[in-house]
C-alpha positions as CSV (number, residue, x, y, z in Angstrom):
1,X,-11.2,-4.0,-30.7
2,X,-14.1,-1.7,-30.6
3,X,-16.2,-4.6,-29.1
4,X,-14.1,-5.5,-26.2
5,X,-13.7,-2.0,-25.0
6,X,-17.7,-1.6,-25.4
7,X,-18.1,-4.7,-23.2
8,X,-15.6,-4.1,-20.6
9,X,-17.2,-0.7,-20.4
10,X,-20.1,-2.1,-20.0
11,X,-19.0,-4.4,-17.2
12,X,-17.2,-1.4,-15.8
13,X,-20.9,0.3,-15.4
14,X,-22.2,-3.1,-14.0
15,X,-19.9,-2.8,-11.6
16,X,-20.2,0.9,-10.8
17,X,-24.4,0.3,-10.0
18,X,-23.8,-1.9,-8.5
19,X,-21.4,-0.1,-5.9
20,X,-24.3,2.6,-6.1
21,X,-27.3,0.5,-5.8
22,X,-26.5,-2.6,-3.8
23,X,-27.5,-1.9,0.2
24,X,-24.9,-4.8,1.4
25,X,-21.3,-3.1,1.7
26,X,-19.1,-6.4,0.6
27,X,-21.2,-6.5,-2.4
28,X,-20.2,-2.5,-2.7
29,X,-16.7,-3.7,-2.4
30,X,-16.7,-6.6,-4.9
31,X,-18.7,-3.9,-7.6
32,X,-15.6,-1.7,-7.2
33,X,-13.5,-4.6,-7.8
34,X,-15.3,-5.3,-10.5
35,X,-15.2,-1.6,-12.0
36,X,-11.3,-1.4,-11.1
37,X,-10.1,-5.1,-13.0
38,X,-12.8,-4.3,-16.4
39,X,-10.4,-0.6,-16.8
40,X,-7.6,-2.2,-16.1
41,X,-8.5,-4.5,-18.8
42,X,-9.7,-1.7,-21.3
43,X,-5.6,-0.3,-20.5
44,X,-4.3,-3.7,-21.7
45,X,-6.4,-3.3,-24.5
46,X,-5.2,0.5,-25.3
47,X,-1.4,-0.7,-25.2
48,X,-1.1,0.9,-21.7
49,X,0.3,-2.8,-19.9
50,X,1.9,-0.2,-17.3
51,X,-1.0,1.3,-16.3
52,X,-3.1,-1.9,-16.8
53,X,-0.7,-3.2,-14.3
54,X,-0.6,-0.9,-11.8
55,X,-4.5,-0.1,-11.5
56,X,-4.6,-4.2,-10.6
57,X,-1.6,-4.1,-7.8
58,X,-2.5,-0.4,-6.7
59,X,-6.1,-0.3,-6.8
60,X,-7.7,-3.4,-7.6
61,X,-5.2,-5.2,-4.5
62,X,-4.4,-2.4,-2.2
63,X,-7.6,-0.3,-2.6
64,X,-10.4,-2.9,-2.3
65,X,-8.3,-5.1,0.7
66,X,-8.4,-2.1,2.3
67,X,-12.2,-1.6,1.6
68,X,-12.9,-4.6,2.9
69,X,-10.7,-4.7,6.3
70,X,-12.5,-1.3,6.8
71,X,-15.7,-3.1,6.5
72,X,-14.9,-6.5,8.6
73,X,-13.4,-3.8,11.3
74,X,-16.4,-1.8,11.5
75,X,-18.7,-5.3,11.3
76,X,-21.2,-3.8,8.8
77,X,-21.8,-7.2,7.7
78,X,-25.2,-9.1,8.3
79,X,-25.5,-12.8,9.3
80,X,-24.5,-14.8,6.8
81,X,-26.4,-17.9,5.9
82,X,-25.3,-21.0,4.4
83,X,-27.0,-20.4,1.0
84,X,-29.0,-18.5,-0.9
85,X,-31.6,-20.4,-3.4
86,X,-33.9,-17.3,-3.9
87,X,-34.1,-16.4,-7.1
88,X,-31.6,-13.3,-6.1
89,X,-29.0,-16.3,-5.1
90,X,-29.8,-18.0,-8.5
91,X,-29.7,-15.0,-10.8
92,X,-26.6,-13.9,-9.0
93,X,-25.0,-17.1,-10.0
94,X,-25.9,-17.1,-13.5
95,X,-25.1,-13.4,-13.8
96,X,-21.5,-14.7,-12.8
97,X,-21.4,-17.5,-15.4
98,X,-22.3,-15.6,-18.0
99,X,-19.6,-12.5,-17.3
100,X,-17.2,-15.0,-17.4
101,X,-17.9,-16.8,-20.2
102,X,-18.6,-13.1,-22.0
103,X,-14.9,-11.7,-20.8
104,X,-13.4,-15.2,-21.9
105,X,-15.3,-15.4,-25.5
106,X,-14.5,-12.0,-26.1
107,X,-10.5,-12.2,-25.1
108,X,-10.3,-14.9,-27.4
109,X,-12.1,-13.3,-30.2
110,X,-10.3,-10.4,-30.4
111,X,-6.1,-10.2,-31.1
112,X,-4.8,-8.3,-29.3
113,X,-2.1,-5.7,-31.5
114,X,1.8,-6.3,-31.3
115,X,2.7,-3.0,-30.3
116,X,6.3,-1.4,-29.4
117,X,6.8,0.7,-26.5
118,X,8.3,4.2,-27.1
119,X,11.1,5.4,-24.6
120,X,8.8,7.1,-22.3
121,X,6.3,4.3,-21.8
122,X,9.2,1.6,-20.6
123,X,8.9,1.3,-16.8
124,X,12.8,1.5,-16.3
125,X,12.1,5.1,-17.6
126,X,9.3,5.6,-15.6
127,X,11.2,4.3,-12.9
128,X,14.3,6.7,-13.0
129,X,11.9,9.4,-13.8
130,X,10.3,9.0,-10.1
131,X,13.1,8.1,-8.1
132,X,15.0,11.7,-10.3
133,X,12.9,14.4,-10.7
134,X,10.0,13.4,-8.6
135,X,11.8,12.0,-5.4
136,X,10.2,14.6,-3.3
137,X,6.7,14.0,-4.1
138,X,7.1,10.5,-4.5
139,X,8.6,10.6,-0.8
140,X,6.1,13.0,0.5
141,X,2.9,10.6,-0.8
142,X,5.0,7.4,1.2
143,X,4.9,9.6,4.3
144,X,1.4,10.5,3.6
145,X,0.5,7.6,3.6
146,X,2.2,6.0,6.2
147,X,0.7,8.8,8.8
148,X,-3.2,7.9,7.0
149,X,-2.4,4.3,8.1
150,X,-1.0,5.5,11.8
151,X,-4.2,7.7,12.2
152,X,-6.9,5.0,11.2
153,X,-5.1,2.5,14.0
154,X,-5.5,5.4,16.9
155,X,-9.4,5.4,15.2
156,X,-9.9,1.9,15.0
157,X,-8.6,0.8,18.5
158,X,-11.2,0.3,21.9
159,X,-10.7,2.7,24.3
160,X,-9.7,0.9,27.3
């Protein structure tokens, strides 16, 4: 158990140099994508599946679409060729290979623990719990958020 979490961390930190090093912006997209699905595994592992769950819907999906229509809108990108043999293009490829073949090893090796959710942890409880005594804030981040997406449209749109 100890060895997956130390190599999804690890990926986790490939993933957040690479958002900090890497001068091409999709690339800084798919690192965070990276960082966001290796803790969302390391939740799974730690018997969170709630929170595993939600950090791939929530941030993994929402967050790094977003990222990415952000960067397509503004056209940051360069031209893209067809492909790349360098040895960047190569050692990208294998670098790719072997993560997968790592995450897939390694989720074999280990098993996983049966475990039993408490009350608390149940998402029917988690559930009432935000639509009972945290309607208001619940309500008043939807409304946020909703105004956030009206304000980057009035941004993002020519001036005629």
């Amino acid at each position: 158990m100890l060895l997956a979490l130390s190599i999804f961390a690890l990926i986790g930190l490939f993933g957040a140099f690479l958002v900090l090093f890497h001068r091409k912006p999709i690339y800084n997209a798919l690192g965070l994508l990276l960082n966001f699905l290796s803790l969302a595994i390391i939740y799974f592992l730690l018997n969170a599946p709630f929170l595993g769950v939600i950090q791939i819907i929530v941030y993994s999906g929402a967050i790094v679409v977003f990222f990415l229509f952000v960067i397509m809108l503004l056209n940051l990108r360069e031209p893209l060729m067809d492909f790349d043999f360098s040895f960047k293009g190569l050692l990208s490829i294998i670098t790719i290979i072997a993560l997968f073949i790592l995450v897939s090893v390694t989720l074999y090796i280990v098993k996983l623990p049966k475990f039993e959710l408490g009350e608390e942890g149940k998402v029917s409880k988690i559930g009432e719990l935000l639509l009972t005594n945290y309607l208001v804030p619940f309500e008043l981040a939807s409304i946020l958020l909703l105004l956030a997406i009206v304000i980057a449209i009035i941004i993002g749109r020519k001036q005629e």
